[in-house]
C-alpha positions, 0 to 999 in steps of 0.5 A: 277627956271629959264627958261633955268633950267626949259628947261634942266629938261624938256629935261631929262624928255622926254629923258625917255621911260615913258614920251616920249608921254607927251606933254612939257606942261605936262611936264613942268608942272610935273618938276615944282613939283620937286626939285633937292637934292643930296645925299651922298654916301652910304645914305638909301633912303628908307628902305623895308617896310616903306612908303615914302613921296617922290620918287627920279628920279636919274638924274646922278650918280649911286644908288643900290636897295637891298632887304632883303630876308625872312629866311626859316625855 
């Protein structure tokens, strides 16, 4: 990842509430860790109950986060 990548990450990031009060260091060393995918349209992420290895930040598009509601008897 090149320098001028690595400082577009690093600015999205501070951009966001939770990391505001990171230092760019910390920052910069977090958006090392990370790599961009893109996904489909319509593609399931996750599915409600199972685990995951990984966790998406949506840095441009939009995304809808559904949940299944339990029957009542």
């Amino acid at each position: 990842m090149n320098n001028k990548a690595i400082q577009k990450k690093c600015d999205f990031f501070q951009s966001l509430p939770y990391f505001r009060h990171w230092t760019l260091n910390q920052i910069r060393k977090l958006v090392k860790q990370f790599h961009e995918e893109e996904f489909k349209r319509n593609q399931v992420l996750f599915t409600q109950g199972s685990a995951s290895d990984f966790i998406a930040i949506i840095c441009e598009g939009e995304f809808e986060v559904t949940r299944r509601k339990k029957k009542r008897i």
